[in-house]
SELUM-974766 format. One line per field, with one value per residue (C-alpha): residue in one letter; residue number from 1; x, y, z. Coordinates in steps of 0.1 Angstrom, whole numbers, plus 5000, padded with zeros to 4 digits. Example, Ala and Ser with C-alpha at 12.3 -4.5 7.8 and 13.67 -1.06 7.14 Angstrom:
BEGIN
resn <- [A,S]
resi <- [1,2]
X <- [5123,5137]
Y <- [4955,4989]
Z <- [5078,5071]
END
This chain:
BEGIN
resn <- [X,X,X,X,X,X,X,X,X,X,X,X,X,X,X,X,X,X,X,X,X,X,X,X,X,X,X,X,X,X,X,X,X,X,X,X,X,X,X,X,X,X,X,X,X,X,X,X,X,X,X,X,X,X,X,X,X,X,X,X,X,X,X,X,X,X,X,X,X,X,X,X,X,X,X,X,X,X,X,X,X,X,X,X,X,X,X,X,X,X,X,X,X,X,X,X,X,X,X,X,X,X,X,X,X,X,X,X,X,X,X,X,X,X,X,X,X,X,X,X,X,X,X,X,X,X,X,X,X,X,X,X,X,X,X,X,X,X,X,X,X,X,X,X,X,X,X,X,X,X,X,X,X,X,X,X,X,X,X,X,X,X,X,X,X,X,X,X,X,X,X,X,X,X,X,X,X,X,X,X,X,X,X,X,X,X,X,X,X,X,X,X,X,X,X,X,X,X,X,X,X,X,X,X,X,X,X,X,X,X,X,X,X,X,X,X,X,X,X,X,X,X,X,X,X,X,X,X,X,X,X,X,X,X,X,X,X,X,X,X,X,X,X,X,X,X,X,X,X,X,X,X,X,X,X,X,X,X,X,X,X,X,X,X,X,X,X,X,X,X,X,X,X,X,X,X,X,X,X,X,X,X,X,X,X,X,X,X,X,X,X,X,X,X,X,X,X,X,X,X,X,X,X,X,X,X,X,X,X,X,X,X,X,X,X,X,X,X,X,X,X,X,X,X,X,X,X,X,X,X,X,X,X,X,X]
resi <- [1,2,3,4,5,6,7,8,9,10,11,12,13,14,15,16,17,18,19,20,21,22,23,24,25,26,27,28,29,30,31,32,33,34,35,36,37,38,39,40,41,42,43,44,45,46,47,48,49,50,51,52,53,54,55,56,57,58,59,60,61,62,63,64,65,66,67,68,69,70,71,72,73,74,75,76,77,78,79,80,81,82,83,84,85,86,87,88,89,90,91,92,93,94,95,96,97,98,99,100,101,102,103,104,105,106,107,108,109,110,111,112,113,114,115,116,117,118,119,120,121,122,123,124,125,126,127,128,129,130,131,132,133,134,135,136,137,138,139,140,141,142,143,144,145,146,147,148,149,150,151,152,153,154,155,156,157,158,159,160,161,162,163,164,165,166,167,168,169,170,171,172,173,174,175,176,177,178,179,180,181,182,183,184,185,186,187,188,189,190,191,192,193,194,195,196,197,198,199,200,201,202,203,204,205,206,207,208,209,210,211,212,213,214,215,216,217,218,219,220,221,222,223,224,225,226,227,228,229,230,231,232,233,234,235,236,237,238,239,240,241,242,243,244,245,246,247,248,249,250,251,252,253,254,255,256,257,258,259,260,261,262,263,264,265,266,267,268,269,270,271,272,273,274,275,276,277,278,279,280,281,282,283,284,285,286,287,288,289,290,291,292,293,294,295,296,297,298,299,300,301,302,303,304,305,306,307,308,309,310,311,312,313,314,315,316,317,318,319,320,321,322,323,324,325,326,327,328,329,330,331,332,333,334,335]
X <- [8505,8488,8475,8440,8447,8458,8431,8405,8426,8423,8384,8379,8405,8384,8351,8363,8376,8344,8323,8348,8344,8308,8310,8334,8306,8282,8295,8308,8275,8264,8293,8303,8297,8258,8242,8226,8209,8218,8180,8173,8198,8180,8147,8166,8184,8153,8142,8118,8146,8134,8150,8184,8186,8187,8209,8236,8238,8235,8250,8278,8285,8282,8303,8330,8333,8333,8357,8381,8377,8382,8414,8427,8421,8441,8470,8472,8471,8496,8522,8519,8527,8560,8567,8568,8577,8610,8621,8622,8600,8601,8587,8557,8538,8548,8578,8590,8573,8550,8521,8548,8544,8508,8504,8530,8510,8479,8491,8503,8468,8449,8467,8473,8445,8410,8388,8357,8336,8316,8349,8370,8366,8369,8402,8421,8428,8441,8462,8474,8481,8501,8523,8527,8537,8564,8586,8579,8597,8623,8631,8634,8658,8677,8676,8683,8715,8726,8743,8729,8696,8672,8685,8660,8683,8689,8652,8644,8668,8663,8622,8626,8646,8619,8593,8613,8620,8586,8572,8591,8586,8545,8550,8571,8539,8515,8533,8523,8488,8451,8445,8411,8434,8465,8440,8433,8464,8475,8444,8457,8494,8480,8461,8426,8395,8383,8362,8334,8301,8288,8305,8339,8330,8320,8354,8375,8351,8364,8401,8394,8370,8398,8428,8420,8411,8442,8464,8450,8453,8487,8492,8513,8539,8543,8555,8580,8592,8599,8622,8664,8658,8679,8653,8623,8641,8648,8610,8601,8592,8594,8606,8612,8580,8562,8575,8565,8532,8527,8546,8517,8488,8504,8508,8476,8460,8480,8473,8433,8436,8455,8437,8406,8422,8453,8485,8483,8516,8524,8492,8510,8537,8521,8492,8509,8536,8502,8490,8515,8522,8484,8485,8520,8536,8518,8504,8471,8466,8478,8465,8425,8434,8455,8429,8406,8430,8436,8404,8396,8429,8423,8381,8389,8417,8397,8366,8387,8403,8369,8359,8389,8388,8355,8342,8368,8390,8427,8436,8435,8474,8486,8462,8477,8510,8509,8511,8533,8561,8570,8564,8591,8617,8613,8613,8644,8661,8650,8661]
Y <- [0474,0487,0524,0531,0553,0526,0500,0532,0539,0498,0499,0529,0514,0479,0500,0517,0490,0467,0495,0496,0456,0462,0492,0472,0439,0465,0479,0447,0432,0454,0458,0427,0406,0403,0435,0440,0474,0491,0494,0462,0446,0450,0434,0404,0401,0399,0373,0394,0391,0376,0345,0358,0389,0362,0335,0363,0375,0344,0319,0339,0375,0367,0333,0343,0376,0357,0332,0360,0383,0345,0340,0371,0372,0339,0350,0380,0366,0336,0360,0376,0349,0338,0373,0372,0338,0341,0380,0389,0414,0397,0365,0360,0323,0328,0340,0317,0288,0276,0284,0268,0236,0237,0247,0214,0192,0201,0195,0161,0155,0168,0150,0117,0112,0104,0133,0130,0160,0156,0158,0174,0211,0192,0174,0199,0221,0186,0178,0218,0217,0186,0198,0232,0217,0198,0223,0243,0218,0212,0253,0256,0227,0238,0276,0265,0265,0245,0277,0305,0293,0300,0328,0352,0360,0323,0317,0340,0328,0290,0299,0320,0293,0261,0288,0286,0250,0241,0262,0246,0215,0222,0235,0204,0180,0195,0202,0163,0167,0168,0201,0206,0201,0222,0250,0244,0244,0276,0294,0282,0298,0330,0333,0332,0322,0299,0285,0310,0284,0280,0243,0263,0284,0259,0239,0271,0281,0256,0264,0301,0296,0272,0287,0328,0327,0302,0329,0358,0337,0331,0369,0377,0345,0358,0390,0375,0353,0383,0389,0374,0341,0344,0371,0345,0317,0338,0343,0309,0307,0270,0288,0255,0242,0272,0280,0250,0249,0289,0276,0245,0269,0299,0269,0254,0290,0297,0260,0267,0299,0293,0256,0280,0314,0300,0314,0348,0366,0394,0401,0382,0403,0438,0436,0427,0463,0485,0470,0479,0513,0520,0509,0499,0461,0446,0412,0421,0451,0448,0408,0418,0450,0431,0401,0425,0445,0413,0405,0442,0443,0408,0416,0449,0432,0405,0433,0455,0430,0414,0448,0454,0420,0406,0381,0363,0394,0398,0371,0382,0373,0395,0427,0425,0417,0451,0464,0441,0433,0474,0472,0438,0460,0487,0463,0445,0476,0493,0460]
Z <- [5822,5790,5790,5791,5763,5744,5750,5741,5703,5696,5707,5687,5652,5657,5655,5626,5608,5614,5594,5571,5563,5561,5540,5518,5518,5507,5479,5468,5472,5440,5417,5391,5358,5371,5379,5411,5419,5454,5463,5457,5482,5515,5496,5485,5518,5536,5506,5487,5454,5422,5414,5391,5426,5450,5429,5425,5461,5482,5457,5437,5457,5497,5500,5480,5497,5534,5521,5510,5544,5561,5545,5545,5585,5585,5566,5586,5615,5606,5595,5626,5646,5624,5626,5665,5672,5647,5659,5619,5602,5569,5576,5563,5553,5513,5516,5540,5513,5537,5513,5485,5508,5512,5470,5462,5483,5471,5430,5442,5456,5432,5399,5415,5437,5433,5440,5455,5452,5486,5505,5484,5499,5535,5528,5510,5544,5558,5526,5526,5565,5562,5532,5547,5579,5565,5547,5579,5597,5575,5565,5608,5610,5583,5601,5636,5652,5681,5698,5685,5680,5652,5629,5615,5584,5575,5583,5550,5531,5532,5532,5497,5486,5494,5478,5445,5447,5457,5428,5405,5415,5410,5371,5367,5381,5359,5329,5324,5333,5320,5309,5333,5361,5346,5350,5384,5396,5374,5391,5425,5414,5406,5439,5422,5450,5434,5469,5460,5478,5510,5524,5516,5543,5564,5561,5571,5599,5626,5619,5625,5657,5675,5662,5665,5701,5708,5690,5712,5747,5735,5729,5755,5754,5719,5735,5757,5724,5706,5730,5730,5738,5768,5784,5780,5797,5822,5828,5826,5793,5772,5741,5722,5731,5728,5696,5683,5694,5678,5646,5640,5644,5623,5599,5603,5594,5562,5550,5557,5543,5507,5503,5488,5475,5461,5465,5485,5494,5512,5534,5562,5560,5556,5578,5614,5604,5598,5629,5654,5638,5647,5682,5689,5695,5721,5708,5726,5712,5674,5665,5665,5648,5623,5621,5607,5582,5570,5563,5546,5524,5510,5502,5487,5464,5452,5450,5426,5406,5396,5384,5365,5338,5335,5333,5355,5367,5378,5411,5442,5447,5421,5430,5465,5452,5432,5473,5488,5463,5471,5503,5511,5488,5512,5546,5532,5525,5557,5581]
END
């Protein structure tokens, strides 16, 4: 049973953390390379912009701030669900090299296949999920035992590992390459959005609208997973099964997520801490919260490091990893 006083604190923190999204939009609506006045974005919203106002805010500044809050929600929310369904604090989709997975497979499509550019943005989600997929599957085998089961500190271990292998293997495939697409893939690496139009958005969307809800109905198996094993079983919980079916849509979400802003660490794995600190461990109660952190964190560090370089500004993936590289130092010392 969940105390009222608890449900009232997440109400009130989802509240708060919706105006602070919007707050965030807003200001990022009028700061970068391409000036657009504060009193002029309600006019151009409502389509009474001149041509450069309304080329900037609808075709440069809005999708590439919803991609970014999109995929940070996913990442968030992905890490949340390793972190639960593995009973470790540090796992997180790139550390554990699923994003590694989902980078390789990506570079392997990308030099070696035709690309289309009317399905491109649609099939690289499919091509990321698939690779990401795959090392997840292999990193578990390699971290499950047949007695003791899956062991959180082997888990990290082998995933840091993959994440360095993988890596490598990607500077290997495009040190070989055209130079147009060696730049791609170096963007990607850095964890630079570079899905910044409108059909981006629309290639995530169904990931996040089927695999968000399916998270949060799973919410409270989640709870019993994070459990001993033993406990669960003794509940009736499938943890196998379960486990599985929670590890396909954490990957599924990281895949959708880093298939358009690159290679983002570390949001996975600081979000869902922040989250229960506010409102405690309950899957219920902390996933929205951290959906939406997740989505905040990742705007405002792509919002500050386009201000900070122009034109092109510093990647996402290093401005948050300026937070997060601290922050795993001080979980792996502290666990």
């Amino acid at each position: 049973m969940i105390r009222q006083s608890l449900i009232m604190k997440q109400r009130i923190l989802l509240f708060a953390l919706l105006a602070l999204l919007a707050i965030t939009i807003v200001v990022g609506m009028g700061l970068g390379y391409s000036s657009l006045s504060y009193d002029r974005l309600v006019p151009t919203l409502l389509g009474q912009g001149t041509f450069k106002e309304e080329f900037v805010l609808f075709s440069v500044r809005l999708p590439r701030m919803l991609v970014t809050m999109l995929a940070g929600m996913a990442l968030a929310l992905s890490g949340a669900i390793m972190q639960g369904i593995t009973r470790n604090d540090l796992a997180d989709p790139g550390i554990l090299g699923i994003n590694a997975g989902a980078g390789a497979a990506i570079a392997v499509f990308f030099l070696f296949f035709p690309v289309n550019v009317g399905s491109f943005v649609y099939l690289l989600p499919l091509v990321a999920f698939a690779g990401a997929l795959l090392t997840a599957l292999v990193i578990y085998i390699f971290a499950y035992h047949r007695q003791n089961g899956l062991q959180p500190v082997r888990l990290v271990l082998i995933g840091v590992g993959f994440s360095m292998a993988l890596s490598g293997l990607m500077i290997v495939l495009i040190s070989s390459a055209e130079r147009s697409k060696v730049d791609f893939i170096a963007r990607w690496l850095a964890g630079t959005v570079w899905g910044t139009d409108w059909p981006v958005i629309g290639a995530m969307m169904p990931w996040l609208l089927a695999l968000v809800p399916f998270a949060l109905y799973k919410a409270n198996r989640l709870n019993l997973l994070g459990l001993s094993e033993h406990v669960a079983i003794g509940v009736g919980v499938s943890v196998e099964k379960e486990r599985a079916v929670l590890l396909v849509a954490a990957v599924a979400l990281a895949a959708s997520a880093v298939s358009v802003t690159g290679g983002i660490a570390f949001i996975g794995l600081m979000v869902p801490h922040i989250a229960k600190a506010l409102v405690g461990p309950r899957n219920q109660l902390f996933l929205p919260i951290a959906i939406l952190i997740g989505g905040w964190l990742l705007l405002l560090a792509d919002t500050i490091g386009r201000q900070i370089a122009e034109p092109d500004g510093i990647p996402a993936g290093i401005m948050v990893a300026f937070i997060g590289a601290p922050y795993f130092m001080f979980l792996l010392l502290k666990k």
